[in-house]
SEZA-64404 format. One record per residue (C-alpha): residue number from 1; residue in three letters; x, y, z. Coordinates in nm, 4 decimals. Layout:
BEGIN
     n   res         px         py         pz
   NUM   ALA          X          Y          Z
...
END
This chain:
BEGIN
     n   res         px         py         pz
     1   UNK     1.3687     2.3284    -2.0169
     2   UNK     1.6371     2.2978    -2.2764
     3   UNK     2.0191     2.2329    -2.2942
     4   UNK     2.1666     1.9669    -2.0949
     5   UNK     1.9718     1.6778    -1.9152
     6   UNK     2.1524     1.8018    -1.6205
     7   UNK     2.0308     2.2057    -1.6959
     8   UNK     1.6818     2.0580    -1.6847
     9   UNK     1.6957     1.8871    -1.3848
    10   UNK     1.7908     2.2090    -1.2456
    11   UNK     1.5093     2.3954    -1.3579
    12   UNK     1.2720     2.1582    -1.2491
    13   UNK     1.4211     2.1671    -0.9016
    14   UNK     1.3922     2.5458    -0.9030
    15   UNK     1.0519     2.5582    -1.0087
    16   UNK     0.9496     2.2895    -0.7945
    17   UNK     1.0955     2.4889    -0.5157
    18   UNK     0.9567     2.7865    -0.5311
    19   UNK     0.6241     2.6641    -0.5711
    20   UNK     0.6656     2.5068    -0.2746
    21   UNK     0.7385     2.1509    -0.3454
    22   UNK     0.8603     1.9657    -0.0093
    23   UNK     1.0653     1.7799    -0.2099
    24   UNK     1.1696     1.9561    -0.5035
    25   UNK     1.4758     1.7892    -0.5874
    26   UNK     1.4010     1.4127    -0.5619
    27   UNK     1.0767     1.5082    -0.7685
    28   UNK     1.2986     1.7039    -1.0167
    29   UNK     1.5009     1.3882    -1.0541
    30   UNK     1.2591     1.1237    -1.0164
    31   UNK     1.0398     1.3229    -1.3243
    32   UNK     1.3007     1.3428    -1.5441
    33   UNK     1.4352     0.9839    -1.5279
    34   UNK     1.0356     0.9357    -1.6041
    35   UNK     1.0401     1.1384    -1.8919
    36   UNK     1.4291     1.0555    -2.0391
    37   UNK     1.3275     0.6859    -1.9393
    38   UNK     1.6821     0.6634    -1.7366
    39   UNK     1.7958     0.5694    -1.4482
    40   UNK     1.9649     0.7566    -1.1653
    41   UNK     2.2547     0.6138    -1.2556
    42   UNK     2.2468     0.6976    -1.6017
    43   UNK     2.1221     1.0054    -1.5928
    44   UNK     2.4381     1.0878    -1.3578
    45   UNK     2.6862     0.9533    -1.6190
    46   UNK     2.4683     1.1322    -1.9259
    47   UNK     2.4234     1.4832    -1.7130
    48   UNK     2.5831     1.6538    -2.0463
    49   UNK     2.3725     1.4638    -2.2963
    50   UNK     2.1149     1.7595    -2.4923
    51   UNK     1.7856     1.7054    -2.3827
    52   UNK     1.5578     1.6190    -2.6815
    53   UNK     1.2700     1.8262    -2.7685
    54   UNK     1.0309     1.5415    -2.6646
    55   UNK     1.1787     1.4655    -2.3130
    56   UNK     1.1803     1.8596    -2.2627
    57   UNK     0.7790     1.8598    -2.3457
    58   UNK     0.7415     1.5192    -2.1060
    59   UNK     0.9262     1.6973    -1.8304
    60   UNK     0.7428     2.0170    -1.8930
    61   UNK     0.3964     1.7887    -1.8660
    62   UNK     0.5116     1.6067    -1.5696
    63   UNK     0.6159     1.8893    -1.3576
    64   UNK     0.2952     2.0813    -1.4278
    65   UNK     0.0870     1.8064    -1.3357
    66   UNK     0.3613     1.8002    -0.9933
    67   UNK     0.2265     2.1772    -0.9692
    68   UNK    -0.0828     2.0962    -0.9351
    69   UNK    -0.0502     1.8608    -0.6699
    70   UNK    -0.0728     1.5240    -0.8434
    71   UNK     0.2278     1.2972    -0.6379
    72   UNK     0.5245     1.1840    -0.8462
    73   UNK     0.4340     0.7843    -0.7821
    74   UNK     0.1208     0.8370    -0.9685
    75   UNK     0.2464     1.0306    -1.2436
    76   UNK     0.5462     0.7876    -1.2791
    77   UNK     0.3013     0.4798    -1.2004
    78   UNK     0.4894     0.3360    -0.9738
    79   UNK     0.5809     0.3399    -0.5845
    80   UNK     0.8350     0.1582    -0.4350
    81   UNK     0.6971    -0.0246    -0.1203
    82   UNK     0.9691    -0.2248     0.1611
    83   UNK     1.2257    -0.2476    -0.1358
    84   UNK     1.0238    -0.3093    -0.4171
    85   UNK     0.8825    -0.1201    -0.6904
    86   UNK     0.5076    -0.1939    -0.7600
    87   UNK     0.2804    -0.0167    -1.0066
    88   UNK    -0.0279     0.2520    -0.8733
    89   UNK    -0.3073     0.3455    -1.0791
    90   UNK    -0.6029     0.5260    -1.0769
    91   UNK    -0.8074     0.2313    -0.9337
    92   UNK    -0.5579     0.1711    -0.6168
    93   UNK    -0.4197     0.3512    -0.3286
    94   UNK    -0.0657     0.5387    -0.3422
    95   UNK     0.0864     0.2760    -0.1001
    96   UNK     0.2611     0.4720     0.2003
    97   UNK     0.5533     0.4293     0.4364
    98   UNK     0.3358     0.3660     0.7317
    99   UNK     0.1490     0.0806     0.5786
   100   UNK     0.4905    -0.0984     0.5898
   101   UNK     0.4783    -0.1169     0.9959
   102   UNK     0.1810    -0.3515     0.8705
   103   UNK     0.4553    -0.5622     0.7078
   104   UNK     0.6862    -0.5580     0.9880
   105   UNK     0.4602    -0.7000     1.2202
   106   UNK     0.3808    -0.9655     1.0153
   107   UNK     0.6691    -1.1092     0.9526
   108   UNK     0.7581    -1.0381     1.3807
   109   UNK     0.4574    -1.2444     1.4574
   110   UNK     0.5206    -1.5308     1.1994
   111   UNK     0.8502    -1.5415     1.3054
   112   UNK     0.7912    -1.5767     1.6618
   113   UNK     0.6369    -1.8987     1.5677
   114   UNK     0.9148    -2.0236     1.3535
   115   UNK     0.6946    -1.9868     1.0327
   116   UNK     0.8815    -1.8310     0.7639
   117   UNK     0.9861    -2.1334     0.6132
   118   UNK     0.5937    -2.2574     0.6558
   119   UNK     0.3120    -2.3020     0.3676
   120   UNK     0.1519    -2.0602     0.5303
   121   UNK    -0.2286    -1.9355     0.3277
   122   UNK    -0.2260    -1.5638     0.3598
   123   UNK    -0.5223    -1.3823     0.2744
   124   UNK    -0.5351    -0.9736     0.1611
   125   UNK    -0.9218    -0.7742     0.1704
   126   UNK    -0.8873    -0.4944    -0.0206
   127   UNK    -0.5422    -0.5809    -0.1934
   128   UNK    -0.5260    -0.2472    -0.4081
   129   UNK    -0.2232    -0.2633    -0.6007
   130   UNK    -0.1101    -0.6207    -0.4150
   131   UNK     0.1555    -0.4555    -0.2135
   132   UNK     0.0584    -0.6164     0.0990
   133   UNK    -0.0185    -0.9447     0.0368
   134   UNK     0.3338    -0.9453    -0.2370
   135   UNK     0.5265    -0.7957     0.0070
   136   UNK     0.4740    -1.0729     0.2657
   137   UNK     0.5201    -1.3997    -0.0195
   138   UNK     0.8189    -1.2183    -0.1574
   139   UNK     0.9477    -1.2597     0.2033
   140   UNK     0.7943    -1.5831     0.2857
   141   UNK     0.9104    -1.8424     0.0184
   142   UNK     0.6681    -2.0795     0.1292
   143   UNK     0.3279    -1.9052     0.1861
   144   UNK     0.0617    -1.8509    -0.0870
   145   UNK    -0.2180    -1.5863    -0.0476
   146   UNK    -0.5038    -1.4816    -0.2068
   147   UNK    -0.6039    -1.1267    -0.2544
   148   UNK    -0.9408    -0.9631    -0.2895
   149   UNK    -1.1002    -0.6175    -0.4121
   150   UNK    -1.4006    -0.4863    -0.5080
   151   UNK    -1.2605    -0.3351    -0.8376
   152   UNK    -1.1257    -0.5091    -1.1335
   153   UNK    -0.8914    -0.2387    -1.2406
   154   UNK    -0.7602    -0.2970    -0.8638
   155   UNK    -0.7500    -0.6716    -0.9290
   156   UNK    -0.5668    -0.6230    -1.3127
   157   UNK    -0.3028    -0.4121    -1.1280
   158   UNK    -0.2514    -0.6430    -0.8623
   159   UNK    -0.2333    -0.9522    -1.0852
   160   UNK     0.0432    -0.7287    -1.3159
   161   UNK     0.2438    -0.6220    -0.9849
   162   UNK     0.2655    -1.0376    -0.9004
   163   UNK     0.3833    -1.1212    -1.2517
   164   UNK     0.6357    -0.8174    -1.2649
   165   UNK     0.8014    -0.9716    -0.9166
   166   UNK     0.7553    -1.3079    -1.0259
   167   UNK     0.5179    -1.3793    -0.7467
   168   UNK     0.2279    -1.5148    -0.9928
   169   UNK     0.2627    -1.8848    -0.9077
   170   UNK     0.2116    -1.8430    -0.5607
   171   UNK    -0.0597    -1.5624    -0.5601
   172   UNK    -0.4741    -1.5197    -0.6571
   173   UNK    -0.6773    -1.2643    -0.7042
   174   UNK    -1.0314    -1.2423    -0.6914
   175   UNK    -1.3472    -0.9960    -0.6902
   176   UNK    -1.5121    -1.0042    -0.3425
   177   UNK    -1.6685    -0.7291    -0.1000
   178   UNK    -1.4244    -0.7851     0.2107
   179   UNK    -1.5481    -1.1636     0.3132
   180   UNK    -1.8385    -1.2360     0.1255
   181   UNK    -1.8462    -1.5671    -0.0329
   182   UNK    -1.4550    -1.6334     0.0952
   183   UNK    -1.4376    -1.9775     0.1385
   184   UNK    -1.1042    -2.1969     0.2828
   185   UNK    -0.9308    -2.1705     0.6108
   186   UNK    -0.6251    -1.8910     0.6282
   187   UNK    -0.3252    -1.8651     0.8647
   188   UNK    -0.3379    -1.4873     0.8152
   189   UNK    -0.5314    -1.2790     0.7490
   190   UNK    -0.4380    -0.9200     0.6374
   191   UNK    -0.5989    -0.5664     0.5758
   192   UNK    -0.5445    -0.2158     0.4647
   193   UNK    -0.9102    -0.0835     0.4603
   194   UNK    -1.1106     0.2219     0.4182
   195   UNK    -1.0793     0.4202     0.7863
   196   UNK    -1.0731     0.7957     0.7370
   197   UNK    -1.4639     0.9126     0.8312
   198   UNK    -1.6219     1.0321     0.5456
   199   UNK    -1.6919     1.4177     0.6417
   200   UNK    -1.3089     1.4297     0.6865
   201   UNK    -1.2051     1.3212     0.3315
   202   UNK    -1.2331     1.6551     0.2142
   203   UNK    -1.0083     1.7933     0.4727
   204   UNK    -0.6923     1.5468     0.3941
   205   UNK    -0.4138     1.6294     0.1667
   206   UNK    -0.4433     1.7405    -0.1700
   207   UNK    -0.2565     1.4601    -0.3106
   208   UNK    -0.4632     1.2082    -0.0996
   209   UNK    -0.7856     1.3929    -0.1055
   210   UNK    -0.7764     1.4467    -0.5035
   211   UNK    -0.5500     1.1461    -0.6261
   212   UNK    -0.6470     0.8304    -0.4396
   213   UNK    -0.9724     0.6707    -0.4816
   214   UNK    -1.2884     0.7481    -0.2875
   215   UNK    -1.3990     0.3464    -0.1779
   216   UNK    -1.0165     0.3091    -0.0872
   217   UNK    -1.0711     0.5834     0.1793
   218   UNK    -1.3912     0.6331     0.3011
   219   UNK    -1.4449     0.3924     0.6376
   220   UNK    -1.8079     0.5772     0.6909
   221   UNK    -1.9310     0.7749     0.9382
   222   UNK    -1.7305     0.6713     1.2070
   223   UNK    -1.4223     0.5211     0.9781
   224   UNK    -1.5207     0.1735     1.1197
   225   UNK    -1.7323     0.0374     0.8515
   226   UNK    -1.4936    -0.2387     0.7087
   227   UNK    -1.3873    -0.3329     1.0291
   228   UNK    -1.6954    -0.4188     1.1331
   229   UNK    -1.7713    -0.5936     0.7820
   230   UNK    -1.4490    -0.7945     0.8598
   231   UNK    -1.5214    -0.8721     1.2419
   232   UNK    -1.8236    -1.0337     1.1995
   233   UNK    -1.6879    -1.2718     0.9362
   234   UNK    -1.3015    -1.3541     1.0475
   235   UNK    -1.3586    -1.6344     1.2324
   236   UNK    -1.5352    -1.8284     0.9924
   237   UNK    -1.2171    -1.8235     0.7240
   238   UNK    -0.9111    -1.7809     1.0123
   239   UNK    -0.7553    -2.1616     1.0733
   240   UNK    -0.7199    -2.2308     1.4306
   241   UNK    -0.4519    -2.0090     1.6157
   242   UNK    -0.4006    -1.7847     1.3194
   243   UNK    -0.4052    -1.3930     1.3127
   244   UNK    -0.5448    -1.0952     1.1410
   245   UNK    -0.3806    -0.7527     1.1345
   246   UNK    -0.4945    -0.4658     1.0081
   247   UNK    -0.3859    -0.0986     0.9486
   248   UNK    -0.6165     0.1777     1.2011
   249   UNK    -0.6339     0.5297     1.1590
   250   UNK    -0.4496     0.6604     1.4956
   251   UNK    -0.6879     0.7346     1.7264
   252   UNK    -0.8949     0.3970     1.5962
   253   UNK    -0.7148     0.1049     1.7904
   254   UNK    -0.9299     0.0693     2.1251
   255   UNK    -1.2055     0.0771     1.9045
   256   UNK    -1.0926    -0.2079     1.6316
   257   UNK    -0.9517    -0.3950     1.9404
   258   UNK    -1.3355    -0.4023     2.1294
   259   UNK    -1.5004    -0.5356     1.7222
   260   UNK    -1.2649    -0.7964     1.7469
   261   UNK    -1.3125    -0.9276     2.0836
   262   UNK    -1.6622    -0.8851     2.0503
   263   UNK    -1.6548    -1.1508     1.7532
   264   UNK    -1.4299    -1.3553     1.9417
   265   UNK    -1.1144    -1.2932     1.8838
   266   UNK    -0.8662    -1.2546     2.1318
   267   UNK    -0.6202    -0.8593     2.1444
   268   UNK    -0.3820    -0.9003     2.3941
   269   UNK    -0.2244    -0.5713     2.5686
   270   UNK     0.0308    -0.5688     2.3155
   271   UNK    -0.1590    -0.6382     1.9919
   272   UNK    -0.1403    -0.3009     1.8832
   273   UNK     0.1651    -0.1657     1.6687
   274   UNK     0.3684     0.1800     1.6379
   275   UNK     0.4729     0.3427     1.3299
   276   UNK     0.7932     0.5349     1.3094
   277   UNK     0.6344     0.8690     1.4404
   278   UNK     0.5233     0.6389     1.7926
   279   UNK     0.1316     0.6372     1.6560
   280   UNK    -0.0820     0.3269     1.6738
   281   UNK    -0.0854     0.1755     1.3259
   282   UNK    -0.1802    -0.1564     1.3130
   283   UNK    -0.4164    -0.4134     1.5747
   284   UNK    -0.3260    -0.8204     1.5711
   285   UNK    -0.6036    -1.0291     1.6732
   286   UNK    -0.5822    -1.4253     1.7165
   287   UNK    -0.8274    -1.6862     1.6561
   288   UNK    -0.8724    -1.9271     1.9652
   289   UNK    -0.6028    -2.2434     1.9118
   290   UNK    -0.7941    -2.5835     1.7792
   291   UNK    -0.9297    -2.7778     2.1076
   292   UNK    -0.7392    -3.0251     2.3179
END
């Protein structure tokens, strides 16, 4: 891959291609703005610029490791999530499109109530990289959360993604397995956990399968482990009238809906979200309003 930055890009795309890349373009692009540390923009007006021999071995690297099935977010570090970009390591999840229905019903059921503009407490279990619970205080001014994980590279990321958007003031991270030893009173309550069943990990997508981590996927032997962790405990930490919503695998939401109700939360007819393809994606649960 020599000659022109734009003459690279082009043989990345073709190689790409007819490997078999889905996407062979974007990730042509994409890897050599990584390597050329550009931006699309400038990489458009320096197309005729010579590539250096050290951005030609970076792109070389980069596209072999695409080859082998490693996604372009984790060998750029970064994935951009409802707008914004946030950093992905080896210790998170790759965030995905469908997690952002998540987000979207959020902000439609705190908006219902007129509570953007509220000091809402928002709390994340198993905040990964922080997208979630950043996401919703980058588009609630007012609200503060507190996220949680198991791991501390998880928690290091996290705390990095909230000082890169300048959400650090208003956002806390802390080591805790799901609810254990949570202590406070939350308006909302948020969660993207582990619900694939463990014999099927080995089944799912290379990039998923191979790339993300093991804890951040495997929901047991049903996929309904951490649901059940955080059913038993929601009530104790959810203010009066508040909500949890959490992400489902698609064929899980009758079954997250019954754990709920059984601890004694209320899932109304409705409670359960779509993604874009029409699947159920996410399940809202209230907490009974505060007496008289």
């Amino acid at each position: 891959m020599t000659g022109t930055l734009e003459a690279a890009r082009g043989a990345a795309t073709r190689t790409l291609r007819e490997a078999g890349i889905d996407t062979p373009a974007l990730d042509a692009r994409l890897l050599l703005c990584h390597a050329a540390g550009l931006s699309h923009e400038a990489l458009i007006a320096r197309s005729r610029d010579e590539v250096s021999s050290d951005v030609a071995a970076q792109l070389a690297s980069f596209v072999a490791r695409r080859l082998q099935g490693e996604p372009v977010s984790r060998i750029r570090g970064v994935r951009e999530f409802y707008g914004r970009d946030f950093l992905v390591g080896r210790d998170t999840l790759d965030p995905r499109p469908d997690t952002e229905t998540l987000i979207a019903a959020v902000l439609d059921v705190i908006g219902r109530d007129g509570g953007q503009r509220r000091p809402l407490k928002l709390l994340d279990l198993g905040t990964g990289s922080g997208c979630i619970l950043l996401t919703l205080l980058a588009e609630l001014p007012e609200a503060q959360g507190l996220g949680t994980d198991m791991c501390d590279g998880a928690l290091r990321l996290a705390a990095e993604n909230a000082e890169r958007l300048g959400l650090a003031p208003r956002a806390r991270f802390i080591a805790a397995d799901w609810l254990d030893g949570i202590e406070g009173s939350f308006d909302l309550i948020v969660s993207n956990p582990p619900y694939i069943p463990s014999e099927e990990i080995a089944g799912l997508a290379r990039d998923v399968a191979a790339y993300d981590p093991r804890a951040a996927l495997d929901g047991g032997a049903d996929g309904l482990d951490a649901y059940r962790r955080i059913a038993e405990s929601a009530r104790s930490v959810l203010a009066p009238g508040g909500s949890i919503l959490v992400e489902i695998g698609p064929t899980q939401a009758g079954a997250v809906a019954a754990l709920f109700r059984a601890a004694g939360l209320t899932v109304e007819a409705d409670d359960v979200r779509f993604d874009l393809a029409g699947r159920p994606r996410c399940v809202l649960a209230g907490a009974p309003p505060r007496a008289g």
